[in-house]
C-alpha positions as CSV (number, residue, x, y, z in Angstrom):
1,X,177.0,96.5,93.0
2,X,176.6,94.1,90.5
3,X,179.7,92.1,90.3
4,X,179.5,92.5,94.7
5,X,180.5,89.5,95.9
6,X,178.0,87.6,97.9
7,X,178.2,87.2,102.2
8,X,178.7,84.0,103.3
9,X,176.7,83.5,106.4
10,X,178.6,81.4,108.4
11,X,177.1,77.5,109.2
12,X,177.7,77.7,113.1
13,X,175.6,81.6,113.0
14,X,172.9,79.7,110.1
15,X,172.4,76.2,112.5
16,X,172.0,78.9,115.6
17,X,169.3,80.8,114.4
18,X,167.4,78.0,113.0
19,X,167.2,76.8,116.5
20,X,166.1,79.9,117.6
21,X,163.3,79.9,115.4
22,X,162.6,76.4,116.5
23,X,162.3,77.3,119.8
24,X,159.6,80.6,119.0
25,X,157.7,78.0,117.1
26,X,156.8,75.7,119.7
27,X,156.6,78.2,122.3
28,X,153.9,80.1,120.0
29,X,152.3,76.7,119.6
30,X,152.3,75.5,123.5
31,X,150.9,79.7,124.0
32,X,147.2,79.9,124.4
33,X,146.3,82.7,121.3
34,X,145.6,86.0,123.5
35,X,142.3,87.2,123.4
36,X,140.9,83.8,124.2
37,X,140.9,83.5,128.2
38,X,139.5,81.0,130.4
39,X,140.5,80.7,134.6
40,X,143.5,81.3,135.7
41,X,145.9,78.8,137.2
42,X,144.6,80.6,140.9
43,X,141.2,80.6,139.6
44,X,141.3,77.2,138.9
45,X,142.7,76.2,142.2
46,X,140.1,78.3,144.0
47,X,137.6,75.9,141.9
48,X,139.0,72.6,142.8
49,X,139.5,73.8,147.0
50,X,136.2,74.3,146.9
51,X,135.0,71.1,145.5
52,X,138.2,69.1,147.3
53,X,138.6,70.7,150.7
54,X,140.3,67.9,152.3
55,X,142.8,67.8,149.6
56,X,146.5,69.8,150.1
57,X,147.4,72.9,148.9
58,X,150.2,71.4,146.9
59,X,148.1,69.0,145.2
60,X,146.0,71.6,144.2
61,X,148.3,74.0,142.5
62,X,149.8,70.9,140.1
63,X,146.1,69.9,139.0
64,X,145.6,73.3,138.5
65,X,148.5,73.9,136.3
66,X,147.8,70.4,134.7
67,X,144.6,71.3,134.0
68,X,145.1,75.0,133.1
69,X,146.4,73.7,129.2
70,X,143.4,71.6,127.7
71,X,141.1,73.6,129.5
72,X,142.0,76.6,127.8
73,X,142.4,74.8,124.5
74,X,138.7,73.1,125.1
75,X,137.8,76.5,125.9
76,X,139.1,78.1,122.7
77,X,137.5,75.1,120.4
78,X,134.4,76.0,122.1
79,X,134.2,79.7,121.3
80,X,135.7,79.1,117.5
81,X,133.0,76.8,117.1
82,X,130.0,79.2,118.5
83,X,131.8,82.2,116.4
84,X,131.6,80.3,113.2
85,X,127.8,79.3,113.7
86,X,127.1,82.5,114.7
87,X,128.9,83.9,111.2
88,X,126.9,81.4,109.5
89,X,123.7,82.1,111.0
90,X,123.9,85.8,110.3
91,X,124.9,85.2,106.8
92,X,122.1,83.2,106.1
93,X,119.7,86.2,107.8
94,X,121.0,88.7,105.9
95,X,120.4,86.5,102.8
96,X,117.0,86.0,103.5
97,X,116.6,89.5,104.4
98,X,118.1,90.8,101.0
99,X,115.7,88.1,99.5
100,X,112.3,89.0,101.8
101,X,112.6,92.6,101.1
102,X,112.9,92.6,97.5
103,X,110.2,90.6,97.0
104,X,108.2,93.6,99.5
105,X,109.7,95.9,96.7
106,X,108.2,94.0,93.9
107,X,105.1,93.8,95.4
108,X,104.9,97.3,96.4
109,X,105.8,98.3,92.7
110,X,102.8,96.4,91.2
111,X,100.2,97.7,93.6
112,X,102.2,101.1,92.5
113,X,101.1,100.5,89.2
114,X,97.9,99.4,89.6
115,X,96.7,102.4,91.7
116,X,98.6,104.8,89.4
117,X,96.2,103.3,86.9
118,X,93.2,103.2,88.3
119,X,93.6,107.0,89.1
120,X,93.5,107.7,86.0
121,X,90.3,106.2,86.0
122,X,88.6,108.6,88.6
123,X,90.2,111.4,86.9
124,X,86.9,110.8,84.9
125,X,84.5,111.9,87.8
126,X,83.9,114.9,89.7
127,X,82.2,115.4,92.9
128,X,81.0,112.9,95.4
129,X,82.0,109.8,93.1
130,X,85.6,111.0,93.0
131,X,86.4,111.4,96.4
132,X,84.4,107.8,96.9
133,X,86.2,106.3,94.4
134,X,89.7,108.2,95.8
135,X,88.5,106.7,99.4
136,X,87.9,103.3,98.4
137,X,91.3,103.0,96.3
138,X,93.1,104.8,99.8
139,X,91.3,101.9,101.9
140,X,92.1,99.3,99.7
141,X,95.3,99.0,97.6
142,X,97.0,102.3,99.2
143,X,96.5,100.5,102.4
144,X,98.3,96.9,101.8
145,X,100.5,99.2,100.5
146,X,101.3,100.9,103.4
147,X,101.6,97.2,105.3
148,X,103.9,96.0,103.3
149,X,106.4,98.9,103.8
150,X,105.4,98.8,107.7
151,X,106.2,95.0,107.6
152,X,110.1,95.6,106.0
153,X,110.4,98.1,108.5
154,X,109.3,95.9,111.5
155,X,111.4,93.3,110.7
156,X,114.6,95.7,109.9
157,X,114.4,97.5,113.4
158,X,111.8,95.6,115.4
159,X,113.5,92.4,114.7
160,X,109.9,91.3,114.3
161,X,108.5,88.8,111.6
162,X,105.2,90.3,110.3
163,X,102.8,89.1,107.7
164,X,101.1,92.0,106.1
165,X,98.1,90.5,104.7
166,X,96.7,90.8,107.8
167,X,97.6,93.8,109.3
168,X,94.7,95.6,111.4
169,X,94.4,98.8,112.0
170,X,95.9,98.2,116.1
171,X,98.2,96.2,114.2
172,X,99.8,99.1,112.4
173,X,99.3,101.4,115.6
174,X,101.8,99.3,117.5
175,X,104.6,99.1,115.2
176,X,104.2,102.9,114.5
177,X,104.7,103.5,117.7
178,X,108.1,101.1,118.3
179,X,109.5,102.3,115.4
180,X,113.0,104.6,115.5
181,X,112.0,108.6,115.6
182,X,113.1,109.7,112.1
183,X,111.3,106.7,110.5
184,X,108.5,107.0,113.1
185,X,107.5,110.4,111.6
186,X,107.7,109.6,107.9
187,X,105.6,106.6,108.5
188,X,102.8,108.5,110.4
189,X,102.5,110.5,107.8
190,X,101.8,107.9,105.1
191,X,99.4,106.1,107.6
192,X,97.5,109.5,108.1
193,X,97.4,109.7,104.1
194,X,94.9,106.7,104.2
195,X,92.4,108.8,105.7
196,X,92.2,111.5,103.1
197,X,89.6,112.5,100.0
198,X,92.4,112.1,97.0
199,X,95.7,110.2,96.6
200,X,98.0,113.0,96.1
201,X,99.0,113.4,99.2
202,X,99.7,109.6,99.4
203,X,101.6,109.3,96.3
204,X,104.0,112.1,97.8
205,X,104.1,110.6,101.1
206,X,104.7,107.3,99.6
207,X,107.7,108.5,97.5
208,X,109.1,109.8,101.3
209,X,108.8,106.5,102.9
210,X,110.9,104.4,99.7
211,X,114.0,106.6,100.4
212,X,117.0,104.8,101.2
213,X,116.4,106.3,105.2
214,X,113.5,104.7,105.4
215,X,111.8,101.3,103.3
216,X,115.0,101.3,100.7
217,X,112.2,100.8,97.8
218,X,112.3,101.8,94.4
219,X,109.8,103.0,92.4
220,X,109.4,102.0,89.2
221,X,108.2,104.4,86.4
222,X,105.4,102.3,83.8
223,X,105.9,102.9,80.6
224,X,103.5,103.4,77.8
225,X,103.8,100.0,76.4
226,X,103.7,98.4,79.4
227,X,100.5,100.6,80.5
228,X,98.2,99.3,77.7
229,X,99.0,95.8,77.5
230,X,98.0,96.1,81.4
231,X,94.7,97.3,80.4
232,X,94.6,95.3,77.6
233,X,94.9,92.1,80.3
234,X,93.0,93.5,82.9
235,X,89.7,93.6,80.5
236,X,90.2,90.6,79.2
237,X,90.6,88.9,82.6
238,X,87.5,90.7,83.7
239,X,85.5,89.2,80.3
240,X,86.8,85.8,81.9
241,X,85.2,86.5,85.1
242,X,81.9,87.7,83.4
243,X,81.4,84.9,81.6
244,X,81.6,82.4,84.6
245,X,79.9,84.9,86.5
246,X,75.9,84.0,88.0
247,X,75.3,86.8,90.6
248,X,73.5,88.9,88.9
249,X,74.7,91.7,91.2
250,X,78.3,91.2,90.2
251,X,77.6,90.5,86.9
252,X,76.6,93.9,86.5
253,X,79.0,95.5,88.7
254,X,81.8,93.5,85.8
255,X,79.9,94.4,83.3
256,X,79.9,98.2,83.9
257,X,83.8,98.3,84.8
258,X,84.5,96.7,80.8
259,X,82.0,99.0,79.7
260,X,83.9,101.5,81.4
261,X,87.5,100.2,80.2
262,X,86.3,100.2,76.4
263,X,84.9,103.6,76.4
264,X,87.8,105.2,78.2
265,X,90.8,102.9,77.7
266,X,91.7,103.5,81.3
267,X,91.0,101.3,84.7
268,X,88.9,102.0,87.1
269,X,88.9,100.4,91.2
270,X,85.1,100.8,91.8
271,X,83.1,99.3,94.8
272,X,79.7,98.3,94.6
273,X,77.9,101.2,96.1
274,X,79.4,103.8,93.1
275,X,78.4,101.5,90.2
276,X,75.5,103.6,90.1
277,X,78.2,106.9,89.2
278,X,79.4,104.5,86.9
279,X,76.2,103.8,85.3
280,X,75.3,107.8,84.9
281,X,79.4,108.1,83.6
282,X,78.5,105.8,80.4
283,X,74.8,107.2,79.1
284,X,77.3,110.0,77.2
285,X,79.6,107.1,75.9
286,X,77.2,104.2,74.8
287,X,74.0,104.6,72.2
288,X,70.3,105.0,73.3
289,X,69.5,101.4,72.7
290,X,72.4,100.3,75.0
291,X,72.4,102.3,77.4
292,X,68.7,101.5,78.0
293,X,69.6,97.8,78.3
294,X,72.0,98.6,80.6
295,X,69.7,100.5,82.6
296,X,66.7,97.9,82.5
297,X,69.4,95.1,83.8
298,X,70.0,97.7,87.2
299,X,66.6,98.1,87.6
300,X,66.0,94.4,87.6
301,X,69.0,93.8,90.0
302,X,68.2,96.5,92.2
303,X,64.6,94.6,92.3
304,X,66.1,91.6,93.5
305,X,67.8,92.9,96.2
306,X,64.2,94.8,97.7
307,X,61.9,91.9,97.3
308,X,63.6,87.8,97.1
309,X,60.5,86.5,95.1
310,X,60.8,84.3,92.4
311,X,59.4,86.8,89.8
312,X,61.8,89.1,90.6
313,X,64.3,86.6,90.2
314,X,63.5,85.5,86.6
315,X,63.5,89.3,86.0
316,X,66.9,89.4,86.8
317,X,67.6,86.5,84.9
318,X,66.3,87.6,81.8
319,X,67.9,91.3,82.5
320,X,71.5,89.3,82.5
321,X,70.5,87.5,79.1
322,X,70.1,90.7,77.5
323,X,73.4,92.1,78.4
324,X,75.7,88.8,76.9
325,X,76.4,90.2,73.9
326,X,78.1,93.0,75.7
């Protein structure tokens, strides 16, 4: 209760089991920690017999047990040691993991973006320039995008350091075919996507593969906003280019994508070869007069690629002057 009065332990009983705890205290210090084994005292003494035939039996067994204590301590400092740098060094792995794959997220966003606008682009065209367009985005952008999520998966479950930039098309066949069943499947799909006419199929293939199963990505949504001034920068970096620009070839291929970009205030991912579907796109968007210049500047280019004579050449020259103010 309250006003209990309180035991008094005697000294004799208090002195005792201080000693007793004295003595479980140096015992557990002098005690190798279990768990941690080297050799045996016998195992020990088998060693030494071997290497010291001629010596006795009882000499033997005392070096053994001599030797059994810092051994096992040596032992023990050993495997501390090789567990801590072994902590240490997966630490830092997984770090640099976390790090390495969200920069394959970021980049895997942007190209997201990219292609999600230029789609919008070749939703424009019908036909043969579609699909050309479609095939050419699917071979280009689609496709680094489809090595960058192959390369965070090789290095997840391959264990295998891969730079994606230059991923061939064996390249990508072998780590397909390494990779863990479940993640195997989702990223044949997406690799067969590649080969398609449109990018529908990819997009939905693509949105498979950044589950948590599988890449761990996720895929950002543009906004509005964000969508325009991304136009807005990517014309104006294209003006850059055209201004610097000398080829006349590519000086027209530029100059038709900003044609393009003004008319339609959307991007557009063209190769060379469907500059001409671009050229046909803009005669409904541009007036008579420019849309003839435009015209006379591919004729002139197209003249200096069949014959390389010096005429032709100041053709082309005076075709590209024409088109500056564009």
């Amino acid at each position: 209760g309250v006003f209990a009065r309180e035991k008094r332990i005697p000294k004799s009983k208090e002195r005792k089991r201080e000693r007793d705890e004295d003595e479980n205290e140096s015992e557990d210090v002098r005690r190798p920690e279990k768990g941690i084994n080297f050799l045996s005292n016998a195992e020990i003494a088998k060693v030494l017999s071997e290497k010291f035939d001629d010596c006795a039996d009882d000499l033997i067994g005392d070096l053994s047990e001599y030797l059994s204590r810092p051994l096992s301590k040596k032992f023990e400092e050993m495997v501390r040691s090789a567990f801590v740098t072994a902590s240490v060094t997966r630490d830092e792995r997984g770090s640099m993991g976390k790090r390495k794959h969200g920069e394959y997220e970021e980049k895997v966003n942007g190209l997201h973006t990219n292609v999600r606008l230029f789609e919008k682009g070749i939703s424009h065209f019908l036909g043969d320039a579609r699909i050309q367009l479609s095939k050419h985005l699917l071979r280009t952008l689609c496709t680094d995008m489809v090595n960058i999520c192959l390369a965070a998966l090789a290095e997840e479950h391959l264990v295998l350091s891969v730079d994606p930039h230059n991923l061939s098309p064996e390249n990508r066949a072998e780590i397909l075919l390494r990779l863990p069943g479940p993640v195997k499947s989702v990223m044949v799909g997406l690799h067969n996507c590649l080969n398609k006419q449109s990018t529908s199929d990819f997009f939905d293939a693509l949105d498979v593969a950044c589950k948590p199963e599988v890449c761990q990505f996720l895929l950002k949504k543009v906004d509005k906003k964000k969508e325009r001034q991304l136009v807005f920068t990517h014309r104006q970096t294209l003006m850059d280019q055209l201004r610097g620009e000398k080829e006349p070839a590519m000086a027209l291929h530029v100059t038709v994508v900003i044609l393009f970009i003004r008319q339609t205030h959307a991007l557009i991912h063209c190769p060379g070869r469907c500059v001409p579907a671009l050229i046909d796109f803009l005669e409904a968007k541009l007036s008579p007069a420019d849309f003839r210049l435009l015209s006379d500047y591919q004729t002139a280019v197209m003249k200096l690629f069949s014959r390389k004579n010096d005429e032709d050449n100041e053709k082309a020259s005076e075709g590209k002057s024409d088109i500056d103010f564009l």
